[in-house]
N, C-alpha and C positions, 0 to 999 in steps of 0.2 A: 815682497819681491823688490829687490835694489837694481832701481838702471842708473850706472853713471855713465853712460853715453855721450861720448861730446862730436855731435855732426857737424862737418864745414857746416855754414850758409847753402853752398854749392851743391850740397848733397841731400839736403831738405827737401822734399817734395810738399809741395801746398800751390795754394792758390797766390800766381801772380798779384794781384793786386794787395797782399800784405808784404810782400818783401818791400822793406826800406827802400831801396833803389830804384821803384816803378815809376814813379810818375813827379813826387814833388809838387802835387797839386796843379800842376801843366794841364790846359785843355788835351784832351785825347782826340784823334782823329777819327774819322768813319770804322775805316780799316781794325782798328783798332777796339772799336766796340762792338765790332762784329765777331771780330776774332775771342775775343774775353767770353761774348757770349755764347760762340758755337762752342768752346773750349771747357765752359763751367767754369771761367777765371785761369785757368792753367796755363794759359799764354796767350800774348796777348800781338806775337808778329806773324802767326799764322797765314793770313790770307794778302803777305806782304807788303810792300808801299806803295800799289797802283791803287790808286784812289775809285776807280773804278769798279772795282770788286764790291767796296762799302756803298757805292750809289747803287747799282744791281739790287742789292740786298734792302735797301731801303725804299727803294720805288715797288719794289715787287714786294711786301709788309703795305703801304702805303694801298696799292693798287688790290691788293684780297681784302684789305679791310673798305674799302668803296665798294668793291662790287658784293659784298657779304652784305652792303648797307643799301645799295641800291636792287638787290633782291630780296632783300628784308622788307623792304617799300613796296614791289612786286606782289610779293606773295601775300603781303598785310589787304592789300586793296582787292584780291581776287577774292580774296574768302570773305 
């Protein structure tokens, strides 16, 4: 089978964080690694530039893994 296909850039689907033009090695913000993450990498301006979306999301990760750990301590000491 012959594919001589030539796709823009543009027209490529993959995961953001291979296209050449993403990041430059630049710190990424909250916003930003949250979106990459709910996406599968697919894009990465999803949950937009209020910083507050990526705090949410991280206090609440933060806050099920305490209380997962402080009933783990619970339930350890009852039995």
């Amino acid at each position: 089978m012959r594919t001589d296909f030539d796709f823009p850039k543009k027209d490529l689907l993959g995961p953001v964080v291979f296209r050449p033009d993403f990041n430059s090695f630049k710190t990424i913000n909250v916003n930003q690694a949250w979106s990459l993450f709910f996406t599968a990498g697919k894009e990465d301006k999803v949950l937009g530039q209020n910083p507050e979306f990526g705090r949410f999301f991280t206090y609440l990760l933060i806050a099920i893994g305490a209380t997962g750990y402080l009933l783990a301590g619970v339930f350890i000491h009852i039995v």
